[in-house]
C-alpha angles and dihedrals in degrees: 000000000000135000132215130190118205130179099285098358154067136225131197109185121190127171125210125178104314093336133085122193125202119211099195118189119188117182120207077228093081100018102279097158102036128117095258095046091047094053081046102055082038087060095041092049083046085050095052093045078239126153121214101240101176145342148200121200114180119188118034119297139088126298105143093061080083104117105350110069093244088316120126110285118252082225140062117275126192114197118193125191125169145073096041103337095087129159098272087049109106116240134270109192122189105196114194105202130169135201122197103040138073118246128211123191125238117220128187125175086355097298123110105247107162152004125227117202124167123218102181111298094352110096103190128199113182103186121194140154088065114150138153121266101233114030089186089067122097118281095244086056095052097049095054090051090051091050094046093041078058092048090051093050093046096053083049087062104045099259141093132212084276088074092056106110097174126009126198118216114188106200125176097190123032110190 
């Protein structure tokens, strides 16, 4: 494992066999989600021969500019607003990227939910993006549609809720 620090962002590099996978942090502190941080994460992933295979950008602020010029990111992004994280908040993005094997999309109703990638007998599908389809309806009901969206995308995919090693809830009220 090795870390770098660059000027507004984090990188976590590990190798595996033949893969190498990049946990990059910015933080809105020290411009993490500006323009110039995110050409500069964009030419660190293209230095490494990575692909951006998910992210995670929680406060207000860019993120999926990346790579795309303001266009809709080839890759699932998960906003998250709320409790804390509001819209005048600055911007903290986690990028997930990977070198050394190829990367395909998930769609699913036209939107980009997950990225598959292979490292020898280890198929991964990191889904993402996924939100309810109506954030009015009661909690129980979201959070139905959510589960069942991931089952769909999983079963796209060749795989089942057996396959889920970790999950991620987001949750802005606990009772």
């Amino acid at each position: 494992m090795q870390k770098l620090t660059a000027a507004g962002f984090d990188v976590i590099a590990v190798p595996g066999s033949g893969m190498k996978t990049f946990s990059i942090t910015t933080h809105g502190a020290n411009g993490g989600t500006s323009q110039a941080a995110a050409q500069d994460i964009a030419d660190f992933i293209r230095g490494e021969n990575a692909a951006v295979v998910c992210q995670r950008v929680f406060g207000a602020g860019g993120g999926d500019d990346l790579e795309t010029g303001g266009e809709p990111a080839g890759w699932p992004v998960t906003r998250l607003l709320g409790n804390g994280v509001g819209r005048g908040a600055p911007a903290i993005c986690h990028t997930h990227a990977v070198s050394g094997a190829p990367v395909s999309r998930l769609r699913l109703d036209g939107e980009v939910v997950g990225t598959l990638f292979e490292e020898e007998d280890i198929r991964y599908c990191l889904l993402g993006n996924l939100r309810p389809p109506d954030i009015g309806a009661p909690r129980r009901d979201q959070a139905r549609a959510v589960l069942e969206k991931m089952e769909r995308a999983l079963e796209s995919a060749g795989m089942s809720m057996t396959a889920v090693v970790r999950t991620w809830f987001f949750l802005d009220r606990i009772p």
